[in-house]
C-alpha positions as CSV (number, residue, x, y, z in Angstrom):
1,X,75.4,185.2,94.2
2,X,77.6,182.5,93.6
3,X,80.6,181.1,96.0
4,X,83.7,182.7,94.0
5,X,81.9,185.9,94.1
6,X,81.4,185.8,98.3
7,X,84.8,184.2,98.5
8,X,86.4,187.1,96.8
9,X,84.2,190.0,99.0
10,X,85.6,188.5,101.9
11,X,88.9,188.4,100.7
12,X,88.5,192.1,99.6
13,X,87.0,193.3,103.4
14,X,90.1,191.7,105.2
15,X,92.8,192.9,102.8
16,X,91.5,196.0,103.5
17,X,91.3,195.2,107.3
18,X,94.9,194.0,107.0
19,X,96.1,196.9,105.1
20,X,93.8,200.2,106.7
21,X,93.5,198.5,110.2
22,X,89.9,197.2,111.6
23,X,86.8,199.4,111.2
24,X,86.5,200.1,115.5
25,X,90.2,200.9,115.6
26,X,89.4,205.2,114.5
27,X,86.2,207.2,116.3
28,X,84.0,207.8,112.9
29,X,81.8,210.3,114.1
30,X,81.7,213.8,115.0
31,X,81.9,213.5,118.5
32,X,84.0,211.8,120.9
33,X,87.8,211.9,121.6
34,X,89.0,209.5,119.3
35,X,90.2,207.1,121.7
36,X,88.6,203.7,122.1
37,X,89.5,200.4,123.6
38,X,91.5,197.8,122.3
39,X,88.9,195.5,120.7
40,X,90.0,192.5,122.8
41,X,90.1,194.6,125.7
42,X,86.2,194.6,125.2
43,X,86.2,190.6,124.7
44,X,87.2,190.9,128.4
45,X,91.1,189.8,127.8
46,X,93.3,190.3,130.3
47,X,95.8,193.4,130.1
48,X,98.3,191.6,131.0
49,X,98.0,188.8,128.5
50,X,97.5,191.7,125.8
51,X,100.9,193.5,126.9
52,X,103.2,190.5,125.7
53,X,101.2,190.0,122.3
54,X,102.9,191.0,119.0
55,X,102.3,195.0,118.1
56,X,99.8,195.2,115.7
57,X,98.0,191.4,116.4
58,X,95.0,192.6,117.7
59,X,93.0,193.2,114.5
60,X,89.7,193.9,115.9
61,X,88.3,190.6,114.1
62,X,87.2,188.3,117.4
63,X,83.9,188.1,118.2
64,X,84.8,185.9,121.3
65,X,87.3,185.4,124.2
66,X,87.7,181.2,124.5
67,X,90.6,181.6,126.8
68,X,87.8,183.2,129.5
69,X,86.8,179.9,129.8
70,X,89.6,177.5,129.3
71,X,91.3,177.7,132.3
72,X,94.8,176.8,130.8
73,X,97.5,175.4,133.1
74,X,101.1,174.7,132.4
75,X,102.0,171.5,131.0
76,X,98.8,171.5,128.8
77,X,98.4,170.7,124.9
78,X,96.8,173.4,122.9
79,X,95.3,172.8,119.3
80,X,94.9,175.8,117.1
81,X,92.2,174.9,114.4
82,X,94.0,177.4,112.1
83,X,89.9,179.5,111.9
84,X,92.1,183.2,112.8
85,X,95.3,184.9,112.6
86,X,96.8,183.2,115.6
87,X,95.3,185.8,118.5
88,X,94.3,183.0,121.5
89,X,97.5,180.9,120.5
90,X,99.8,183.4,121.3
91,X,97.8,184.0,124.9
92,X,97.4,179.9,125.2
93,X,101.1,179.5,124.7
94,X,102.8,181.6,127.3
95,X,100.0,180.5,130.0
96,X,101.1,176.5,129.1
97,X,104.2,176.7,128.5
């Protein structure tokens, strides 16, 4: 498979992230009540950190919670690599000011 080809599946799977929502956001199965966690709420995030965020930011696309371990204070410089759609930075900025 060459690299256009990949490049454009991915393109395709998060358009349709970005357009139907993420693939944990509905229950799929027969069973259960429909009702799941927010997908960072899982990373460990803190509620109240989540409350604050922009509706509809949480995607369901991390795999990881960096701010667990950062131990931000105010006053401190945060560098966003540009890798995501923005999720920690909006956390990182209200926590340094």
């Amino acid at each position: 498979m060459n690299s256009n080809k990949i490049r454009d599946q991915v393109r395709y799977a998060y358009r349709k992230i970005a357009q139907e929502g993420g693939c944990c956001l509905v229950a799929r199965g027969c069973c259960g009540t429909g009702k799941v966690d927010s997908p960072a709420m899982r990373l460990g995030y803190d509620p109240n950190d989540l409350s604050v965020l922009p509706e509809g930011s949480d995607l369901g696309l991390s795999y990881s919670n960096p701010l667990a371990l950062a131990e931000l204070k105010p006053g401190e410089v945060v560098l966003d690599l540009g890798s995501g759609a923005g999720f920690d930075v909006f956390i990182a900025a209200r926590k340094v000011g």
